[in-house]
TIGUVEX-950153 format. One line per field, with one value per atom (N, C-alpha, C, CB): residue number from 1; residue in three letters; atom name; x, y, z. Coordinates in pm, 1 decimal, padded with zeros to 6 digits, always signed. Each point is the difference from the previous one (the first is absolute). Glycine has a CB too. Example, Ala and Ser with C-alpha at 12.3 -4.5 7.8 and 13.67 -1.06 7.14 Angstrom:
pos (1 | 1 | 1 | 1 | 2 | 2 | 2 | 2)
code (ALA | ALA | ALA | ALA | SER | SER | SER | SER)
site (N | CA | C | CB | N | CA | C | CB)
east (+01319.0 | -00089.0 | +00090.0 | -00189.2 | +00154.2 | +00082.0 | -00077.0 | +00118.4)
north (-00569.0 | +00119.0 | +00120.0 | -00117.3 | +00222.3 | +00119.0 | +00109.0 | -00062.8)
up (+00780.0 | +00000.0 | +00000.0 | +00124.6 | -00196.6 | +00006.0 | +00073.0 | -00214.5)
END
This chain:
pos (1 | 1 | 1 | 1 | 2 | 2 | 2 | 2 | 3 | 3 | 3 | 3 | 4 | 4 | 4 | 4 | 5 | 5 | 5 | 5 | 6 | 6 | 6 | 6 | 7 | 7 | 7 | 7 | 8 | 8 | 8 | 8 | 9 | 9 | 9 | 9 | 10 | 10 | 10 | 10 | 11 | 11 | 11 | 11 | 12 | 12 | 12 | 12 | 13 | 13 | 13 | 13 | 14 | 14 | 14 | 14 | 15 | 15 | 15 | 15 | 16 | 16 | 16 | 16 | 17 | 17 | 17 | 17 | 18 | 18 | 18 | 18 | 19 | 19 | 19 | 19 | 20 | 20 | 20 | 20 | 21 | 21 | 21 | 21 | 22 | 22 | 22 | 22 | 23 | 23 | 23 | 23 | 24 | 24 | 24 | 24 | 25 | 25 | 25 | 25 | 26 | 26 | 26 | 26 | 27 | 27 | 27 | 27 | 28 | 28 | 28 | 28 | 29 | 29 | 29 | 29 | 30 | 30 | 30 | 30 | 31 | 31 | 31 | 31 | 32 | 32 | 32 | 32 | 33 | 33 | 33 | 33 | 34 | 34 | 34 | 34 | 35 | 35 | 35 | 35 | 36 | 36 | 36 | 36 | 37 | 37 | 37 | 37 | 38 | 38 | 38 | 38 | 39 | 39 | 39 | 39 | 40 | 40 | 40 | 40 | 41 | 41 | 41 | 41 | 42 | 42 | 42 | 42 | 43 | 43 | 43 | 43 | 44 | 44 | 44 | 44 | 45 | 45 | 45 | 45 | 46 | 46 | 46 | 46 | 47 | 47 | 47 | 47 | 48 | 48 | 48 | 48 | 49 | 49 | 49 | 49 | 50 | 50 | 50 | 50 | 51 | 51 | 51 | 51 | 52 | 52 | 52 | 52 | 53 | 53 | 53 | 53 | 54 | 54 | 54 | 54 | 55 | 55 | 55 | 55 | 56 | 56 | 56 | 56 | 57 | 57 | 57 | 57 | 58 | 58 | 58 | 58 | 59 | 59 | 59 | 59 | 60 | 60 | 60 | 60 | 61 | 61 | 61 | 61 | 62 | 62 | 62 | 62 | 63 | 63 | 63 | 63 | 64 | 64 | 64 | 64 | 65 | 65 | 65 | 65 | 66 | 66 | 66 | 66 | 67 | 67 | 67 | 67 | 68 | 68 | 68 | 68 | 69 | 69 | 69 | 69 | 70 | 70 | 70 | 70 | 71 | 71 | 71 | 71)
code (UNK | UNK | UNK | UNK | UNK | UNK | UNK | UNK | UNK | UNK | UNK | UNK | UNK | UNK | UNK | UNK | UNK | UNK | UNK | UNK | UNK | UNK | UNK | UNK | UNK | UNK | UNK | UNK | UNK | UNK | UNK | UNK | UNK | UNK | UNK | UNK | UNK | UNK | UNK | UNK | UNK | UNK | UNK | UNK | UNK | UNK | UNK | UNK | UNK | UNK | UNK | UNK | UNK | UNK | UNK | UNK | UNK | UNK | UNK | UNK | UNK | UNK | UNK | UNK | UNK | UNK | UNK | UNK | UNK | UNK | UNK | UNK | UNK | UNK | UNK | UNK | UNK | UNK | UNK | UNK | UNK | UNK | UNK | UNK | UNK | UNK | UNK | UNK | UNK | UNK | UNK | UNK | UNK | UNK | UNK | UNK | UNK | UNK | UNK | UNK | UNK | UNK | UNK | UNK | UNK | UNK | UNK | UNK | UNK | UNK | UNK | UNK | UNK | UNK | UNK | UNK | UNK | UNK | UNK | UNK | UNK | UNK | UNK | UNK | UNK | UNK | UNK | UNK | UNK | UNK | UNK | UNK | UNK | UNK | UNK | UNK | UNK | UNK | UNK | UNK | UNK | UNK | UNK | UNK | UNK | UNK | UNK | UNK | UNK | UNK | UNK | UNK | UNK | UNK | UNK | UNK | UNK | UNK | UNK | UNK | UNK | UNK | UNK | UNK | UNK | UNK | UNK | UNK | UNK | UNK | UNK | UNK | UNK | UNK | UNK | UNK | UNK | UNK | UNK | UNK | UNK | UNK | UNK | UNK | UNK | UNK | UNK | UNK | UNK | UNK | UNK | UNK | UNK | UNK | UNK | UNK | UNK | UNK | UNK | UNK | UNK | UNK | UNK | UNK | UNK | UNK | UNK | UNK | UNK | UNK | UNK | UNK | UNK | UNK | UNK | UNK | UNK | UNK | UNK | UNK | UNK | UNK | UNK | UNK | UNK | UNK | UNK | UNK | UNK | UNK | UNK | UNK | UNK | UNK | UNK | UNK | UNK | UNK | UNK | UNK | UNK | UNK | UNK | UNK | UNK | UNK | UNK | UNK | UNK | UNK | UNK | UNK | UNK | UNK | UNK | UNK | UNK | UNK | UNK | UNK | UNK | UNK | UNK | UNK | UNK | UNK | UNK | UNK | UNK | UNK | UNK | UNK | UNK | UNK | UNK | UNK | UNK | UNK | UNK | UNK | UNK | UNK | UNK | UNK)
site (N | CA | C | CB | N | CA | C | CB | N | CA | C | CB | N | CA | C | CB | N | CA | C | CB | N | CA | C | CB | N | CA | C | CB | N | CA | C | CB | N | CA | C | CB | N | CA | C | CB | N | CA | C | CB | N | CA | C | CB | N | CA | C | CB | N | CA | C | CB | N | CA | C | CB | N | CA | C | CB | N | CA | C | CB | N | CA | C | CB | N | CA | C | CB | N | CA | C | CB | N | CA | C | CB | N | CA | C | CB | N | CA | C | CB | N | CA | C | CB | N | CA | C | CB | N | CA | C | CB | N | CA | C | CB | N | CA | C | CB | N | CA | C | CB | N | CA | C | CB | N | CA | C | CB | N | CA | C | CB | N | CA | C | CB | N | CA | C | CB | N | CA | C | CB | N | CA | C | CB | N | CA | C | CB | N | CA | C | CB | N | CA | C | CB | N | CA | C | CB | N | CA | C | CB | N | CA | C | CB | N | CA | C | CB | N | CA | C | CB | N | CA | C | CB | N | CA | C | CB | N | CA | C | CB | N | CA | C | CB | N | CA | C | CB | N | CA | C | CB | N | CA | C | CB | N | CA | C | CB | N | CA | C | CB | N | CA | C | CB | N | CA | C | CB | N | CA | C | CB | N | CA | C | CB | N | CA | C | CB | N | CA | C | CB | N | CA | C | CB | N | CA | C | CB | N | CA | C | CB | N | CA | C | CB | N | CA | C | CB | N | CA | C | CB | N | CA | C | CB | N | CA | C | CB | N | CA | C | CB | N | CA | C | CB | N | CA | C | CB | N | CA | C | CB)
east (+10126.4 | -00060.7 | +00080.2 | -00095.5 | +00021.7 | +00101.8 | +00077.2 | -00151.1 | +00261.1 | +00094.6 | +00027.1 | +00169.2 | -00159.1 | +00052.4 | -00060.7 | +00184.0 | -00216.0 | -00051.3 | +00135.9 | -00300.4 | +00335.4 | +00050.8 | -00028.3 | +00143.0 | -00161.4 | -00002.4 | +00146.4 | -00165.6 | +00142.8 | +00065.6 | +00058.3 | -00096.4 | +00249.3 | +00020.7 | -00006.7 | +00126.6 | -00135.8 | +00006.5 | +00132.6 | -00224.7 | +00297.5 | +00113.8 | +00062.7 | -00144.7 | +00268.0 | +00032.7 | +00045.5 | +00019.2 | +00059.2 | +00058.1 | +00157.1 | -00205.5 | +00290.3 | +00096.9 | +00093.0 | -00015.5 | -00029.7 | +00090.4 | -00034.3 | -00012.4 | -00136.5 | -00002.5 | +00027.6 | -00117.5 | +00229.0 | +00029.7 | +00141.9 | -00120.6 | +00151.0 | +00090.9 | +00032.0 | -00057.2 | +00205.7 | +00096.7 | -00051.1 | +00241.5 | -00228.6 | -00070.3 | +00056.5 | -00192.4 | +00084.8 | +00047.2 | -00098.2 | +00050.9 | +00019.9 | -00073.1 | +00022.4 | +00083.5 | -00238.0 | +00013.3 | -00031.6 | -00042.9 | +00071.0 | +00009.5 | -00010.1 | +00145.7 | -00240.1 | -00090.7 | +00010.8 | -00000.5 | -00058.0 | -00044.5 | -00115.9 | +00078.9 | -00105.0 | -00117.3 | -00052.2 | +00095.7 | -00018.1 | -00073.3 | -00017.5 | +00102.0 | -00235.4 | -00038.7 | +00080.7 | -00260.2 | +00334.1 | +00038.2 | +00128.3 | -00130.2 | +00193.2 | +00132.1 | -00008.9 | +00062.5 | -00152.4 | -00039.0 | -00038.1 | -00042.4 | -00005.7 | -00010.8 | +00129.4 | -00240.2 | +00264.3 | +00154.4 | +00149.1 | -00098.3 | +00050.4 | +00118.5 | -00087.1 | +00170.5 | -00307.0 | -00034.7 | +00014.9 | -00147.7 | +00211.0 | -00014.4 | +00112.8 | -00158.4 | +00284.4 | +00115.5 | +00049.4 | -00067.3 | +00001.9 | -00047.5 | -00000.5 | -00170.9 | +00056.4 | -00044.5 | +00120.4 | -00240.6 | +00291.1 | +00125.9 | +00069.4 | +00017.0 | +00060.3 | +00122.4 | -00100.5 | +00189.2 | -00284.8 | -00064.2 | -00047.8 | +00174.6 | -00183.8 | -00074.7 | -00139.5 | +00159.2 | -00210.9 | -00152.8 | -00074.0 | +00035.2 | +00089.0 | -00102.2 | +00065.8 | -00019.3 | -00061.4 | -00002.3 | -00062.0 | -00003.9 | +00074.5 | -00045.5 | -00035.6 | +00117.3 | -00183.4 | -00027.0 | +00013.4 | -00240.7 | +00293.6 | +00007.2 | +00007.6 | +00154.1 | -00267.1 | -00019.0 | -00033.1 | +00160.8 | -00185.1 | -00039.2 | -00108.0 | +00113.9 | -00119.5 | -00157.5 | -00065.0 | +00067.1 | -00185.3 | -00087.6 | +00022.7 | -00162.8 | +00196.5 | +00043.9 | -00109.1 | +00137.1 | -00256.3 | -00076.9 | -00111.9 | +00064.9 | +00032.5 | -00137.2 | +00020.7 | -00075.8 | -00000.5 | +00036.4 | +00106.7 | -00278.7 | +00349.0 | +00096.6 | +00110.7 | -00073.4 | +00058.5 | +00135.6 | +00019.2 | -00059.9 | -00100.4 | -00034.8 | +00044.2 | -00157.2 | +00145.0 | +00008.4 | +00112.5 | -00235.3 | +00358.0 | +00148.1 | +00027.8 | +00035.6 | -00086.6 | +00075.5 | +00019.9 | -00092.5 | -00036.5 | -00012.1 | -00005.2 | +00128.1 | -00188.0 | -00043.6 | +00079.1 | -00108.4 | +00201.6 | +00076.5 | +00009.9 | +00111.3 | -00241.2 | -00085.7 | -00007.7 | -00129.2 | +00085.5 | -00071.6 | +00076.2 | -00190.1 | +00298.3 | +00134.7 | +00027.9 | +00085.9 | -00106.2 | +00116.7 | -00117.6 | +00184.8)
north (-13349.0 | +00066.3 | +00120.7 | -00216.5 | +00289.7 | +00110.6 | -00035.2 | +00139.1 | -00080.0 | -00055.6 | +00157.2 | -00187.5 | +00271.6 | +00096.0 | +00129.4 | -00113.9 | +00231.1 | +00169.1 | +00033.9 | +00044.6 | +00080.0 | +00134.8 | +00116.5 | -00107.1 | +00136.0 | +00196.0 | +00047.9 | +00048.3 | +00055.0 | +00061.8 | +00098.0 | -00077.9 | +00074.2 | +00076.1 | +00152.1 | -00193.4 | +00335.5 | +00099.1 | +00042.4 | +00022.1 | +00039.1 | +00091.0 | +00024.8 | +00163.6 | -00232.2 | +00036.3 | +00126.3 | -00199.9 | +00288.8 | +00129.6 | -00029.6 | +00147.5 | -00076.0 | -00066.9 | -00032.7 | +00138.1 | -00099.0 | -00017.7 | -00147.0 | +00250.6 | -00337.9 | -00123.1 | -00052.3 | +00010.9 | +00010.4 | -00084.3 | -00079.4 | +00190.3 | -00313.6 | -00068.7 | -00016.3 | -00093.8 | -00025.2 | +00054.4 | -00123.5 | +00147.4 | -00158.6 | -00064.4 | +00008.3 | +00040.0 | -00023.1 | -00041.4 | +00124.6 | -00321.5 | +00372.2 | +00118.0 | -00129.5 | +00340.0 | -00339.9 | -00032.2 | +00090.6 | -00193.8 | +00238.4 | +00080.2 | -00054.1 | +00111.1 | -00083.4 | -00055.2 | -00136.2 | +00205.1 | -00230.3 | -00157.4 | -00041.5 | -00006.1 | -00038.2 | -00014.1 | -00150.0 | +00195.7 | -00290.7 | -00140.4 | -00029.1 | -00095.6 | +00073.5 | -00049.9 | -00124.7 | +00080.4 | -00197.5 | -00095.7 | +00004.2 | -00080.4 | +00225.8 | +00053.5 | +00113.6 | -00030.4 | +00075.4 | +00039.5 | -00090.8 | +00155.8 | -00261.7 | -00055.6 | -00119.2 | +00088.5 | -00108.4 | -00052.9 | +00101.6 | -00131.5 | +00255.1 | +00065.0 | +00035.6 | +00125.5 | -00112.9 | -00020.2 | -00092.9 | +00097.7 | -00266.0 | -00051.1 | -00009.0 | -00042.0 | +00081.9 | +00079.9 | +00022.5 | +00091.7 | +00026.7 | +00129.0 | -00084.6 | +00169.6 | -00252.8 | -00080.3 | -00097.0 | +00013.5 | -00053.8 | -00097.8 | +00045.3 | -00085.6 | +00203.4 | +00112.6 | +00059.2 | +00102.9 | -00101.9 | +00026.4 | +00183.2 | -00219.1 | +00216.4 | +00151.1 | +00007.2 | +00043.7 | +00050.8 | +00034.4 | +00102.0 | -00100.0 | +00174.1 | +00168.0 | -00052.1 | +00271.1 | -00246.8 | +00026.1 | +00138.5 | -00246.9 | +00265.2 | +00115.9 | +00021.9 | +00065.7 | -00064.6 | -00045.7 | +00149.5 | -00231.8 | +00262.5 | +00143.6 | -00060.3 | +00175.1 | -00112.2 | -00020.4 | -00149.7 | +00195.2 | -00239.2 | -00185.4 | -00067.9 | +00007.4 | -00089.3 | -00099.9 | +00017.6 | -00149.4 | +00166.9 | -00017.8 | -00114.6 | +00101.0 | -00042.2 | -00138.3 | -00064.5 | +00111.2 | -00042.3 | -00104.7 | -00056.8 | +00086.1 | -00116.5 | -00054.5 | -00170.4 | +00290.4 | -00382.6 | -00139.1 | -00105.4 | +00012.0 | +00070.0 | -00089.6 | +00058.8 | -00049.9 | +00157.9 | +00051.7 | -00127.0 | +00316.1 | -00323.2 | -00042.9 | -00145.2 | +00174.7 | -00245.0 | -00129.5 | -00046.5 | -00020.7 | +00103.0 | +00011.9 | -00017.8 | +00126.0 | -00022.4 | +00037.4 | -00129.0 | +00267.5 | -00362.2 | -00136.8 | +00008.3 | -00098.9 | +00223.0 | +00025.6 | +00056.9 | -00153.7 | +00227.2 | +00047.5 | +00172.5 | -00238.4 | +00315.0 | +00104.7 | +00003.9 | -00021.8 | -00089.2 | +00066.9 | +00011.1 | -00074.7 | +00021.4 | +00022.5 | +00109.0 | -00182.7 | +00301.5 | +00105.1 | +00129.4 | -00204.1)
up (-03472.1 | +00112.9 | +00043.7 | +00070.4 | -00003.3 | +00095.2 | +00109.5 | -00044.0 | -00011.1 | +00105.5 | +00186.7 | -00323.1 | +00182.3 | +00083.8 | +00004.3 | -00032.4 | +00091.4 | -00023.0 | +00058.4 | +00041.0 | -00135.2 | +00053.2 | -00043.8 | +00040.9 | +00048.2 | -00011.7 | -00056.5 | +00248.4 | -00375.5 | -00032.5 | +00070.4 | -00143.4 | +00219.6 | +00093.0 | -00049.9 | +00108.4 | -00012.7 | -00039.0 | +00024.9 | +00014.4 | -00133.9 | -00049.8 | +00198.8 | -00317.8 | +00390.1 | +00094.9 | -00004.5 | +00046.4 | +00089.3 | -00030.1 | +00002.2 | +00108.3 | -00118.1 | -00076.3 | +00149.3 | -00291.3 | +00388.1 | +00137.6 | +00012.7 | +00139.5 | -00178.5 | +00006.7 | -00099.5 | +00136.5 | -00238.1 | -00131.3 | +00041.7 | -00194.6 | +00211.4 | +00019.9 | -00143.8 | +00228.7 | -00196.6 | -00120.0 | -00067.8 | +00089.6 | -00253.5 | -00064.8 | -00166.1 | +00201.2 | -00267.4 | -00152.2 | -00069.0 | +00009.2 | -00125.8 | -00075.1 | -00149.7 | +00148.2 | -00176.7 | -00143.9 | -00122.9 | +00106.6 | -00137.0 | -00141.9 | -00171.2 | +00181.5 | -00236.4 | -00100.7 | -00038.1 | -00074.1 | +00182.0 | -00002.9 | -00081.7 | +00219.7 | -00297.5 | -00093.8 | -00001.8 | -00148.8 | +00158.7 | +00026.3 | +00148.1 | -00211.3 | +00196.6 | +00166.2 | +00023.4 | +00006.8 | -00079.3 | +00049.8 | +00079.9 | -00167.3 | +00080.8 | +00029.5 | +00146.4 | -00299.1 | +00337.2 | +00095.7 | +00122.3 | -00163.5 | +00171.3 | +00079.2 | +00062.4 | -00100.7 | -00024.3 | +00027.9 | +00088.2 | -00257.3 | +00210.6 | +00098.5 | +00135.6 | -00210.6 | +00161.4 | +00210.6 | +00077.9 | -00021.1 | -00038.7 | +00030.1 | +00084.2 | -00147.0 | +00029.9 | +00011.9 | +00125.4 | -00178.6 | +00199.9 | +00104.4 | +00124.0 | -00155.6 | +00171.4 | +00105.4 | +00063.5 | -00119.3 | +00020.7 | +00037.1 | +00074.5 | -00166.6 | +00103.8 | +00095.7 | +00103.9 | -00213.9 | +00283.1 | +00123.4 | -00036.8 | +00188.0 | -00314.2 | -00031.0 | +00013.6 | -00158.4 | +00189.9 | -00000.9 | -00042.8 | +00141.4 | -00230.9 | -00051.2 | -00127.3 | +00200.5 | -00297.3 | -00136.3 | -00077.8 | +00034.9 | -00126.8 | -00005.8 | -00131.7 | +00181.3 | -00227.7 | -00220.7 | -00046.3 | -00034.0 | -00013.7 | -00141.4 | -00133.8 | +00134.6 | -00194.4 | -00142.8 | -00033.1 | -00042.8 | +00120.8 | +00003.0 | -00027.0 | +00144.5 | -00144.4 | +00043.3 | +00089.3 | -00058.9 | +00063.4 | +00131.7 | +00094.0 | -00130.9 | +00242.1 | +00143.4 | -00002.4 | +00189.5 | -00205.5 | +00027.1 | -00089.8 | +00196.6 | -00327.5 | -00055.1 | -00065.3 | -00073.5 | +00078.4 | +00078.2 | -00107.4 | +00145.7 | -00251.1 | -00045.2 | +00110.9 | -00287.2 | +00316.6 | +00092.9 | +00128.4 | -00039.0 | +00109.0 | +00085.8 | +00012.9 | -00011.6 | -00091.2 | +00022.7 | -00080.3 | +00054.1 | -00115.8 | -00015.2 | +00103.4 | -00150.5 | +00269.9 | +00100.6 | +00134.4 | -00088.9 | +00033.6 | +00083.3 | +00153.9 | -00185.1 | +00210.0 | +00141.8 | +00059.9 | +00014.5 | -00072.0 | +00086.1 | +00012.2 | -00044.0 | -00048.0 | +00007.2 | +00151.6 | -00232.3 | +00301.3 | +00119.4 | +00102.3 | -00055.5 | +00035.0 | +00078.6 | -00019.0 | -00008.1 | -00085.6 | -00088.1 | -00005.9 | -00201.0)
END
């Protein structure tokens, strides 16, 4: 069943970017969701992907074990 909706947030401006995690060519979604999970632990909330996986497409999503909507 459905558990959850989110809106894909829009690109903040950079005065609202708190401090966080830059991932850089990340190519497995399992490995992506594991360092957001990462991220989430140490109390981060901006991520920032270059050259990566898509954040949001649902192996990322459900690596990430819910903690996308925290981040």
């Amino acid at each position: 069943g459905l558990i959850g909706v989110f809106e894909i947030p829009k690109q903040p401006s950079l005065d609202q970017i708190s401090s966080g995690i830059v991932l850089a060519g990340i190519q497995n979604p399992g490995n992506m969701g594991t360092l957001m999970r990462t991220a989430a632990a140490l109390g981060k909330k901006t991520i920032i992907c270059v050259d990566s996986a898509d954040a949001w497409q649902p192996k990322v999503i459900q690596a990430s074990a819910g903690t996308i909507g925290y981040l």
